[in-house]
PAVOKE-150185 format. One record per residue (C-alpha): residue in one letter; x, y, z. Coordinates in nm, 2 decimals. Example, Ala and Ser with C-alpha at 12.3 -4.5 7.8 and 13.67 -1.06 7.14 Angstrom:
2
A  1.23  -0.45  0.78
S  1.37  -0.11  0.71
//
This chain:
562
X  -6.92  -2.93  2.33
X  -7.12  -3.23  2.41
X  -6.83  -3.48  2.41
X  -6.64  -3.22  2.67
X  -7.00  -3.19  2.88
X  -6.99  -3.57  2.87
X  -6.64  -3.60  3.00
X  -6.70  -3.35  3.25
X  -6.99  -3.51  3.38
X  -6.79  -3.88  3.37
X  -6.51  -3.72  3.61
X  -6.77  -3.57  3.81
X  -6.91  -3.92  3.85
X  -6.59  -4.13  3.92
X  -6.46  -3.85  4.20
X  -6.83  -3.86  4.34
X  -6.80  -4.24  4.39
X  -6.44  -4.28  4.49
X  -6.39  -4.00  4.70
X  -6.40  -3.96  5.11
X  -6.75  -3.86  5.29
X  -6.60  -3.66  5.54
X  -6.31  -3.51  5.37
X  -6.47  -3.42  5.00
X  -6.12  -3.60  4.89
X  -5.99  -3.87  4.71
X  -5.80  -4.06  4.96
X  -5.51  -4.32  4.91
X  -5.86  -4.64  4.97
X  -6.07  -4.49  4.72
X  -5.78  -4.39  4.43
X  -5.67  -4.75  4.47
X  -6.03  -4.84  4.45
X  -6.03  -4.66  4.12
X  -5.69  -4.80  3.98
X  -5.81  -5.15  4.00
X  -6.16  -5.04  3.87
X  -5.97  -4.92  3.61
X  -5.76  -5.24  3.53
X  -5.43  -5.07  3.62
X  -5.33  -5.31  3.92
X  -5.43  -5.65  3.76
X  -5.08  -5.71  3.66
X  -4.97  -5.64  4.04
X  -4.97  -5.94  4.22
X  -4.82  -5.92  4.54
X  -4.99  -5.63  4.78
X  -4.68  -5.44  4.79
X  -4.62  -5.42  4.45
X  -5.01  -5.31  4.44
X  -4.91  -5.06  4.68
X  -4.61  -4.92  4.51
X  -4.81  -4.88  4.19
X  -5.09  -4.69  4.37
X  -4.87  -4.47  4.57
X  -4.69  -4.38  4.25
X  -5.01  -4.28  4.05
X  -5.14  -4.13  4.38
X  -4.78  -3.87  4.32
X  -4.84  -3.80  3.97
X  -5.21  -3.70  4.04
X  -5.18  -3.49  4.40
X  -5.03  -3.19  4.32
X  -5.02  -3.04  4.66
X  -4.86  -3.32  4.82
X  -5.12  -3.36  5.15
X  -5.19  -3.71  5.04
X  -5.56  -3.62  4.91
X  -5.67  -3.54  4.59
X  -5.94  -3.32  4.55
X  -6.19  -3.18  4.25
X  -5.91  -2.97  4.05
X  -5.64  -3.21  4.08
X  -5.86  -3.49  4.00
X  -5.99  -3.31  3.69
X  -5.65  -3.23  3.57
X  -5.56  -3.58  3.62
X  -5.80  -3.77  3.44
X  -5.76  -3.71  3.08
X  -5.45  -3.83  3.10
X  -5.51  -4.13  3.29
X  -5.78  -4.23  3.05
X  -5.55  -4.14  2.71
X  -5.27  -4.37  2.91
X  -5.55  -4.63  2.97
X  -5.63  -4.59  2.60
X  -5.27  -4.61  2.47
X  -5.25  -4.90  2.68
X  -5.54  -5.11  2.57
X  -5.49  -5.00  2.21
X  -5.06  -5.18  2.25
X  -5.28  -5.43  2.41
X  -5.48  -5.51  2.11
X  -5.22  -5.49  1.91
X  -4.97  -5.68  2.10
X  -5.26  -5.93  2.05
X  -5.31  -5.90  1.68
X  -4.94  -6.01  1.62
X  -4.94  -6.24  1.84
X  -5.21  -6.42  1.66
X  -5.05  -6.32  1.33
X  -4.76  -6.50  1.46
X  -4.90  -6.79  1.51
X  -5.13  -6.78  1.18
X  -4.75  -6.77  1.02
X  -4.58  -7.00  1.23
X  -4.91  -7.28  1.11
X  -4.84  -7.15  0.77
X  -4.48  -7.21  0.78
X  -4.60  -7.54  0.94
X  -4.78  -7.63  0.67
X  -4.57  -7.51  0.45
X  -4.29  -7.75  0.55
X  -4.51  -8.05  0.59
X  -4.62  -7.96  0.20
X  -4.25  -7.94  0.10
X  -4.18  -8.30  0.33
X  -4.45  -8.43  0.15
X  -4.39  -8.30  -0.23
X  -3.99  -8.46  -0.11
X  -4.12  -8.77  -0.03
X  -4.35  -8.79  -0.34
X  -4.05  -8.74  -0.54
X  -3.85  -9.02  -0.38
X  -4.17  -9.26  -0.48
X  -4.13  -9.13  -0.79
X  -3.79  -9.14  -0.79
X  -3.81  -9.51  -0.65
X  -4.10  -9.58  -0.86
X  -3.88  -9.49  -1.20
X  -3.62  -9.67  -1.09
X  -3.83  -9.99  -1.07
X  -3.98  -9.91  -1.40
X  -3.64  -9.89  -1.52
X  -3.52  -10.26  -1.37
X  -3.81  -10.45  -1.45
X  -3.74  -10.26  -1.82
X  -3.41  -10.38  -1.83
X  -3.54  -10.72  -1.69
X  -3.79  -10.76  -1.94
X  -3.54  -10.62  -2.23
X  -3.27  -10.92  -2.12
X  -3.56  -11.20  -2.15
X  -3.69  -11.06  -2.46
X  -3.28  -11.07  -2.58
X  -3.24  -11.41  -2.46
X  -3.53  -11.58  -2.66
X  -3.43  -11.40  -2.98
X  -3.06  -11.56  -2.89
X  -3.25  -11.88  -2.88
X  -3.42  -11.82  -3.19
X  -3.14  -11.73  -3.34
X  -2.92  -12.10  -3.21
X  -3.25  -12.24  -3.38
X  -3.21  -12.05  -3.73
X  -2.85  -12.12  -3.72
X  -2.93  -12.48  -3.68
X  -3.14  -12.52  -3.95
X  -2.91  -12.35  -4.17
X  -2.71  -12.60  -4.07
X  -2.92  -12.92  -4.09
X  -3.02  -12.74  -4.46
X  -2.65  -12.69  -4.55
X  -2.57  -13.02  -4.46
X  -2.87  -13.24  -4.63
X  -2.80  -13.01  -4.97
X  -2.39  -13.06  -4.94
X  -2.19  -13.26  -5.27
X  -2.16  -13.58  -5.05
X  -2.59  -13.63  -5.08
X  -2.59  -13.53  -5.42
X  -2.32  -13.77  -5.54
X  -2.53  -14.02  -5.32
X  -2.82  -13.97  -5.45
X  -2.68  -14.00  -5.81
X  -2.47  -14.35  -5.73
X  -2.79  -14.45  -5.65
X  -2.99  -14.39  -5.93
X  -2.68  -14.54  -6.15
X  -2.74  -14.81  -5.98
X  -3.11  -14.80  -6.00
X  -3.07  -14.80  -6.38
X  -2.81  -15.02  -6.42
X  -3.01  -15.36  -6.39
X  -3.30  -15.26  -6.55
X  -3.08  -15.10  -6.83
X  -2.87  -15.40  -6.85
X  -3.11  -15.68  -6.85
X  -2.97  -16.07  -7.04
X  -2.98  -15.94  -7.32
X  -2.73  -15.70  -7.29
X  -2.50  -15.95  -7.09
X  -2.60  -16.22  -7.43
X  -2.50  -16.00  -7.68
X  -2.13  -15.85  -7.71
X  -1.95  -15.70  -7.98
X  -1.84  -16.01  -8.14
X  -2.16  -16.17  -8.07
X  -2.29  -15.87  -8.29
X  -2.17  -16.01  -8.59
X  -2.34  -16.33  -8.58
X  -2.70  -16.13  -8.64
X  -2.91  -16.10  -8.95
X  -3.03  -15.74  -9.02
X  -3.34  -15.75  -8.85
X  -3.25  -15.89  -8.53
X  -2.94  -15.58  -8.54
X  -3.20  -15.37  -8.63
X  -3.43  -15.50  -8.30
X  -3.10  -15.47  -8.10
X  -3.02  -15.10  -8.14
X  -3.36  -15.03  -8.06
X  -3.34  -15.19  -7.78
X  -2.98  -15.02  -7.66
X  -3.13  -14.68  -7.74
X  -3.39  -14.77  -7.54
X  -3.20  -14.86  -7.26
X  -2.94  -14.59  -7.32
X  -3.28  -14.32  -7.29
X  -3.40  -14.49  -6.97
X  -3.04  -14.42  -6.79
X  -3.05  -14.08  -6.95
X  -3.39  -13.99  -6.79
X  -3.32  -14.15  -6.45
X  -2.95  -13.96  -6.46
X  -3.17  -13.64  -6.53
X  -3.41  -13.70  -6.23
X  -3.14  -13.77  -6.01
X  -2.96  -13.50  -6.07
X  -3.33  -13.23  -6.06
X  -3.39  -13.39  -5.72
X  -3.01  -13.31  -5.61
X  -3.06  -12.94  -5.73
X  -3.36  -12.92  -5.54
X  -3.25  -13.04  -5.22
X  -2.95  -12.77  -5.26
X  -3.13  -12.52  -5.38
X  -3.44  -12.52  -5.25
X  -3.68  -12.48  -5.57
X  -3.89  -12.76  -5.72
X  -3.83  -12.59  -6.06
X  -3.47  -12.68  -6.03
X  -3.58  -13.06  -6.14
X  -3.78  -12.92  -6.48
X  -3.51  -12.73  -6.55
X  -3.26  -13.02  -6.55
X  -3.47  -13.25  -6.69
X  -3.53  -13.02  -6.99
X  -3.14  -12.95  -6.97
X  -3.11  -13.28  -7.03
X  -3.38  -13.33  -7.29
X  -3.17  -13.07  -7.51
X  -2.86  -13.33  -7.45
X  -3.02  -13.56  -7.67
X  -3.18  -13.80  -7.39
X  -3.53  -13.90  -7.35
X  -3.72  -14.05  -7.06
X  -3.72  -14.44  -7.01
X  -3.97  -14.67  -7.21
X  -4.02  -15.02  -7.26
X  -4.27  -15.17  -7.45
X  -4.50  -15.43  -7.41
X  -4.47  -15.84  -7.46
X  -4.50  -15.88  -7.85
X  -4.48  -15.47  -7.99
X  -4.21  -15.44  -8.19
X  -4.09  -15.09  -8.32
X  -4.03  -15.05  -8.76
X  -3.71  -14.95  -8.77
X  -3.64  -14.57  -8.81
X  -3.93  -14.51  -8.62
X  -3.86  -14.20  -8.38
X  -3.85  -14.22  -8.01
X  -4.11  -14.03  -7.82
X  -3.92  -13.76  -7.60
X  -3.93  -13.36  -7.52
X  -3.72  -13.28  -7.82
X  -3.91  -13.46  -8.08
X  -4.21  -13.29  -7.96
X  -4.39  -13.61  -7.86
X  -4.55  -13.75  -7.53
X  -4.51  -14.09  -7.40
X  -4.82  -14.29  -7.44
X  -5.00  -14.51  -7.18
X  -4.88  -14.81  -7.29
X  -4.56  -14.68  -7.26
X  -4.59  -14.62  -6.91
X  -4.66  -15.01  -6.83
X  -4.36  -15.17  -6.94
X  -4.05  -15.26  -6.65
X  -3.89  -14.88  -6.71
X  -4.12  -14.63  -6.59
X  -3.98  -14.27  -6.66
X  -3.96  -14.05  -6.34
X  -4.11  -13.74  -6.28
X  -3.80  -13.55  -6.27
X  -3.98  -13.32  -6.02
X  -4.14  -13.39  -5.62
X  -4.37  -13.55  -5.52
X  -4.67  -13.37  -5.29
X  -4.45  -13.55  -4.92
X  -4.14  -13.39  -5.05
X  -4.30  -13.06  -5.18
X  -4.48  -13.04  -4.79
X  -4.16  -13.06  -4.65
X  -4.02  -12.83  -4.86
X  -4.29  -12.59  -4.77
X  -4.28  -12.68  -4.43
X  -3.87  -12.60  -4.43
X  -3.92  -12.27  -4.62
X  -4.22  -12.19  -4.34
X  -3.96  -12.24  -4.08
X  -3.69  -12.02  -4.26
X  -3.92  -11.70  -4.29
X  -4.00  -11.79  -3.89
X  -3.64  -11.79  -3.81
X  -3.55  -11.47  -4.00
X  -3.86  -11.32  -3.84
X  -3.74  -11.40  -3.53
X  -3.41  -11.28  -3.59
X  -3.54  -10.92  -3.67
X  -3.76  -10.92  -3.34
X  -3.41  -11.08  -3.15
X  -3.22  -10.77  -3.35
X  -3.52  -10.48  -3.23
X  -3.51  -10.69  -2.82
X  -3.10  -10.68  -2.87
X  -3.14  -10.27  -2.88
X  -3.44  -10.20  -2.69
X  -3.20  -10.40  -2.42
X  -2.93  -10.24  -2.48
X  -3.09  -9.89  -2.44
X  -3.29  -9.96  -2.13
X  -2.99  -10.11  -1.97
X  -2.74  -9.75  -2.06
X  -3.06  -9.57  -1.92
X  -3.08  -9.77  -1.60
X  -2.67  -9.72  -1.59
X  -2.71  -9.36  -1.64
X  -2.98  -9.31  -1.36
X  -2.80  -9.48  -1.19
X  -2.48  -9.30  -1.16
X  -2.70  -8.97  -1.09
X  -2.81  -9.12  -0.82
X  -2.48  -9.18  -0.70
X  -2.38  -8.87  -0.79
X  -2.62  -8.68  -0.59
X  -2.61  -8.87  -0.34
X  -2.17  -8.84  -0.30
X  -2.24  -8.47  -0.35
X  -2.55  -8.47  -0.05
X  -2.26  -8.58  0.17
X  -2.03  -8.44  0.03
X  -2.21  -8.10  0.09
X  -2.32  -8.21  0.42
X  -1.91  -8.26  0.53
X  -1.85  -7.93  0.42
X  -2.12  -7.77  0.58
X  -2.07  -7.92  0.93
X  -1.64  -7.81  0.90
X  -1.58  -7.55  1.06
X  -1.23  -7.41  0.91
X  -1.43  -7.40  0.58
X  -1.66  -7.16  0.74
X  -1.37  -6.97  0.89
X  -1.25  -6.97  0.49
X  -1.57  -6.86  0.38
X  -1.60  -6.57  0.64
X  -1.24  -6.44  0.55
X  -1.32  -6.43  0.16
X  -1.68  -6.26  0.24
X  -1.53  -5.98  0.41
X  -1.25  -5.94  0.22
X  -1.28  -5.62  0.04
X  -1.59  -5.44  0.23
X  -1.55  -5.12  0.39
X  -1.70  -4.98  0.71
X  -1.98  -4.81  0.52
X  -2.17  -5.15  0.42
X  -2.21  -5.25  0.79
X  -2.57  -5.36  0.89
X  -2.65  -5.39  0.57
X  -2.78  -5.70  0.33
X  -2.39  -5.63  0.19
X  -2.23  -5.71  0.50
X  -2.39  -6.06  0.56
X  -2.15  -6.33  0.51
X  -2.16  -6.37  0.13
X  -1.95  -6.38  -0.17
X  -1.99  -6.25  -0.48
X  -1.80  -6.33  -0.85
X  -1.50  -6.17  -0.79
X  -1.46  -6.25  -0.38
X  -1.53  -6.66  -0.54
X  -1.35  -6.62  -0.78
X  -1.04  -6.49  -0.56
X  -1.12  -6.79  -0.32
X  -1.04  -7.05  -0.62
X  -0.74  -6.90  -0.71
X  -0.60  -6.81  -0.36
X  -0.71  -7.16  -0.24
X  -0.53  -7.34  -0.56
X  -0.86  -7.51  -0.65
X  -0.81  -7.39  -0.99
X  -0.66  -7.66  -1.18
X  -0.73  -7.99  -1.49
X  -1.07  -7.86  -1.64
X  -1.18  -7.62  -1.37
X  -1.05  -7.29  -1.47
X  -1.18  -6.94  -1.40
X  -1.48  -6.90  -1.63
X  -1.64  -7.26  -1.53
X  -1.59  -7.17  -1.17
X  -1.80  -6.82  -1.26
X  -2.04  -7.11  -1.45
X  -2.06  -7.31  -1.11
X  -2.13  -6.94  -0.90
X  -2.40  -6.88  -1.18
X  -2.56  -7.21  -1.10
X  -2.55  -7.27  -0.76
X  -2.67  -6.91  -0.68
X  -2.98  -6.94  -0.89
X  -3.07  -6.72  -1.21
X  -3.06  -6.40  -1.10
X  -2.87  -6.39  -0.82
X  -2.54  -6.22  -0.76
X  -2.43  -6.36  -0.40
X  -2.36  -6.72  -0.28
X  -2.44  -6.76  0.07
X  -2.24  -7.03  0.31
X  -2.53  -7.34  0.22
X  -2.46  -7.24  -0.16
X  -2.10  -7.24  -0.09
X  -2.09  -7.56  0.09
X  -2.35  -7.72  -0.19
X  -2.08  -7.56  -0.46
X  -1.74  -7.73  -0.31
X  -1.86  -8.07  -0.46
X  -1.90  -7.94  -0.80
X  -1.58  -7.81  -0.81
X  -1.39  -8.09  -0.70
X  -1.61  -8.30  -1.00
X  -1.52  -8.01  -1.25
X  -1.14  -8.04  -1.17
X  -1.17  -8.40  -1.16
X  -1.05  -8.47  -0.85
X  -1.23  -8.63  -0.51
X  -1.47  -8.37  -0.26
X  -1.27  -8.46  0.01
X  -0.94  -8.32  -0.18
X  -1.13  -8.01  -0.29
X  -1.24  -7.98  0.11
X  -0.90  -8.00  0.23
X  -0.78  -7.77  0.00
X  -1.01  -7.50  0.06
X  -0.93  -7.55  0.44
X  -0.62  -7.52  0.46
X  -0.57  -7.19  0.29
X  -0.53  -6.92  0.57
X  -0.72  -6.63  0.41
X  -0.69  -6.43  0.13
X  -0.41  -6.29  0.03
X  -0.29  -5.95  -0.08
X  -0.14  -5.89  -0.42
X  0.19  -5.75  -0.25
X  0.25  -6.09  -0.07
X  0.24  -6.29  -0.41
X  0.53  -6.03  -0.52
X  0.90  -6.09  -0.64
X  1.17  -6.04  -0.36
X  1.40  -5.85  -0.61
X  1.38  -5.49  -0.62
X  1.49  -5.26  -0.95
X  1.63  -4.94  -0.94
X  1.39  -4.63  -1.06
X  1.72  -4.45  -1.21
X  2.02  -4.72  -1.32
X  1.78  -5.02  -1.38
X  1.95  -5.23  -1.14
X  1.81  -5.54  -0.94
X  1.91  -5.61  -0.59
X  1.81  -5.78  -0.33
X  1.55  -5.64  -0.10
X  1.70  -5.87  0.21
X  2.02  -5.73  0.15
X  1.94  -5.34  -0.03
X  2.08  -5.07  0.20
X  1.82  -4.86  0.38
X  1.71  -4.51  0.23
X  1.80  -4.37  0.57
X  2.18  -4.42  0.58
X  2.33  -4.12  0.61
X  2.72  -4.06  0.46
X  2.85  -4.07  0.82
X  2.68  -4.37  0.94
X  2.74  -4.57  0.60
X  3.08  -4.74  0.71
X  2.93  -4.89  1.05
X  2.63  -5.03  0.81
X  2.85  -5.18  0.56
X  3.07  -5.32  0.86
X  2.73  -5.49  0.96
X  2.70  -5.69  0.62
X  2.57  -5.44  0.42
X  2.68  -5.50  0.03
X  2.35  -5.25  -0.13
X  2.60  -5.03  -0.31
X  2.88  -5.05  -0.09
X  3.32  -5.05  -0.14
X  3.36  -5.33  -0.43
X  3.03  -5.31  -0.56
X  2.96  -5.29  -0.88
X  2.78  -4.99  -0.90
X  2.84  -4.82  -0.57
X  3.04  -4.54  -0.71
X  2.78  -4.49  -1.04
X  2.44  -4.48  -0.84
X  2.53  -4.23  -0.53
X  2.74  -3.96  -0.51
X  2.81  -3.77  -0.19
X  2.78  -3.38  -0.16
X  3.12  -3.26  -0.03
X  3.26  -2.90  -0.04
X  3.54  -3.04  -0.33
X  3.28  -3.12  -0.57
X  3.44  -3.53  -0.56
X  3.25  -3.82  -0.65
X  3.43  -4.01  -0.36
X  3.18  -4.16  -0.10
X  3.30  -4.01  0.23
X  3.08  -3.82  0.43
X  3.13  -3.43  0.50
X  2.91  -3.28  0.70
X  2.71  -3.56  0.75
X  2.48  -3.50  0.44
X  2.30  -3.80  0.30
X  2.42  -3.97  0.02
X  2.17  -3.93  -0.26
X  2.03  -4.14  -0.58
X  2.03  -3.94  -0.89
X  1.97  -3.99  -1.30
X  2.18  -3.83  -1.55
X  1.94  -3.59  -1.72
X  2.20  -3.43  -1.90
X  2.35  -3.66  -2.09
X  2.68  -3.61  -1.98
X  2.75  -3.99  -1.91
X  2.67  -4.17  -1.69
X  2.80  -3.98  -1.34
X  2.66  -3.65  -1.49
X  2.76  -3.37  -1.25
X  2.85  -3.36  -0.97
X  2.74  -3.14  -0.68
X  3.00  -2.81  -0.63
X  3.00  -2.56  -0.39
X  3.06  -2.50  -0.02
X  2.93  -2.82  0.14
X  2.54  -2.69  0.02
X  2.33  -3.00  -0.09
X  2.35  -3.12  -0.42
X  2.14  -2.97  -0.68
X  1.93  -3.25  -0.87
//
């Protein structure tokens, strides 16, 4: 009750202020006075157009017509003036609010493509960054395999050098040389004074002082024969213990080292010789006479060397493993930098490849046909209708299209659909189409360009009718003809002569089974194929097993009974 008093006493108010003094009425000033008061007119910018709007409000509110308003019409008037004012400010607002949630989504969708430039350009310097990683790998892989190639010349050489100083020709050196080392001290005048004959001439103890002394001498060459040959063993071999060895090899012989005694020592006859075998030692003053036994073993230069050579044999075999691990850890980097490197070439022949294909337009004209093949009226202006395919229309694209071919067959084409459309979904839209061409052509192992031209060139799809045979068979004899040539279902009897004079040869005089297939109702009952009455011939089976005419149609010219 207060909210109508208050209304009341509001329209009371506004036709108090706007209307005439002399009058009492709301003339045409003062309602235009309260239009653009009210806001109405502001979008009126021209006078006339002002005018026009007041005039036309001034109608709807002056119900008599005199061109004033007064109190009733006034009060009738303004409720719906202000509701239409409301409705008006409220589409404002509103008009307002989307047009700022407009804006909030086109900055979002701003953002949102500067977020996915940005997270593309962050994966090309990753991309580009990997790729770098990758070469300097490889780089770093071929040095490393280089330098264990060089290390590897270097152990091959000193096998070499080693094979060589340790080959037959040194040791037979080495032993011509130490026969001749013993030779002249073996030898000596006295040898060269005495001979057989001279032998004879002798009492028994100067025989007895002469075999000593050719024992002697025959121990000495022993020994030094002995060395020579340890020190050849271990120049092959390697191993210091190969000279001990022979030189206890030859102790076992019978041999002893070299000994000469001093000016004046005489030796009773039968007196052993000291040596290895006889479990004696040479004694110092054995050691001071011209024939000084050898070692039979190396001496601490030689056994450095040795050391020194076996130091540099575990360097080169270590260096040969670490070569060996390089070799592979180059070899793997490199098939890794081949293999991200055709990806990249890949992608980047189907990026263009898809880009060709989206930009033709007779592929589009393709992909329109096969997307609204099959669709009836009842999907129209809805998410069914857009331009789409789904397994089946794709699937009838590859086969219509002859895309289908080498490794691509049917299910990997459904593969390819399942891919390119995403998990889930069951359409492929024109980009997916276009972004699906290239795999195709790499699945049937051909080029993209091939599988474009293909694809464009096919005129539509194509009804299963059209793919048909041109040969048609009989329902009721089983015979083929020819469709170009069968005679039409419409000749009648009368008319059949004229049609076979036109070139006509379905069933006609001398065919084969003109006579078997057709018979011609005629008042006789005949089988012959002239016309009476002008009734059609007719096709019919034997279903009485009377043969293969069956019966024929009797009576007076009625039509034949099937």
């Amino acid at each position: 009750m207060a909210s109508g008093n208050s209304r009341l006493a509001e329209c009371a108010r506004l036709f108090h202020k706007y209307k005439d003094a002399q009058k009492g009425k709301i003339g045409v000033e003062g309602f235009g006075s309260l239009l653009g008061d009210a806001g109405r007119l502001a979008e009126l910018r021209s006078p006339i157009a002002r005018a026009a709007g007041v005039k036309r409000e001034m109608t709807a509110a002056d119900g008599d017509g005199d061109g004033w308003i007064d109190w009733a019409e006034f009060s009738a008037w303004l409720p719906s003036f202000q509701q239409e004012k409301y409705t008006l400010e409220r589409n404002d607002f509103y008009a307002h609010k989307g047009e700022e949630a407009a804006e909030a989504a086109a900055a979002a969708a701003a953002a949102a493509a500067a977020a996915a430039k940005a997270a593309e350009e962050q994966a090309a310097a990753e991309a580009t960054a990997r790729k770098k990683r990758a070469i300097e790998a490889r780089a770093t892989a071929k040095a490393a395999w280089a330098k264990a190639r060089a290390a590897s010349k270097a152990h091959a050489a000193a096998q070499a050098a080693a094979a060589q100083a340790a080959s037959p020709k040194a040791a037979a050196a080495a032993a011509a040389a130490a026969a001749a080392a013993v030779n002249p001290r073996a030898g000596g005048a006295g040898m060269r004074r005495t001979s057989t004959a001279g032998l004879q001439d002798l009492s028994d103890v100067q025989l007895a002082a002469e075999v000593e002394r050719l024992e002697l001498a025959a121990a000495g060459a022993a020994a030094d024969l002995a060395a020579a040959r340890a020190r050849a063993s271990a120049r092959h071999f390697g191993d210091a213990d190969g000279g001990a060895s022979a030189v206890s090899a030859g102790a076992a012989a019978g041999s002893s080292p070299s000994l000469s005694f001093s000016a004046g020592h005489s030796a009773a006859p039968g007196t052993p010789l000291p040596s290895p075998a006889a479990g004696t030692t040479p004694s110092p003053q054995h050691t001071n006479g011209l024939h000084v036994a050898p070692s039979g073993g190396l001496d601490s230069g030689k056994l450095r060397r040795q050391l020194q050579r076996e130091a540099l044999l575990l360097e080169a075999a270590a260096a040969a493993a670490a070569a060996d691990t390089a070799a592979a850890a180059a070899a793997a980097a490199e098939a890794a930098a081949r293999q991200f490197e055709a990806e990249e070439a890949a992608a980047a022949a189907d990026a263009a490849a898809t880009a060709k294909a989206a930009a033709d337009p007779d592929l589009q004209r393709v992909f329109a046909a096969f997307a609204a093949f099959g669709k009836n009226s009842e999907l129209r202006g809805t998410a069914a209708a857009a331009p789409s395919l789904d397994h089946q229309q794709f699937g009838k694209l590859c086969r219509d299209t002859r895309v289908l071919g080498g490794a691509l067959t049917l299910g990997r084409a459904d593969i390819i659909f399942t891919r390119v459309a995403g998990k889930g979904g069951s359409r492929m839209t024109w980009r997916q189409f276009a972004t699906a061409l290239p795999l195709l052509a790499r699945t049937r192992g051909c080029a993209a360009d091939e599988c474009l031209a293909l694809v464009a060139a096919c005129p539509g799809p194509q009804l299963n009718s059209e793919s048909g045979g041109t040969g048609r068979q009989s329902s009721f004899t089983g015979r083929s003809g020819s469709l170009n040539g069968s005679r039409p279902a419409s000749v009648t009897g009368a008319s059949e002569e004229e049609w076979q004079a036109g070139g006509g040869d379905g069933g006609g005089g001398g065919g084969e089974g003109g006579a078997d297939d057709e018979v011609c109702c005629s008042p006789s009952g005949s089988g012959g194929r002239r016309s009476v009455g002008g009734f059609t011939p007719l096709r019919r089976p034997s279903v009485d097993g009377a043969g293969q005419h069956g019966q024929r149609a009797s009576g007076g010219g009625s039509p034949c009974q099937l």
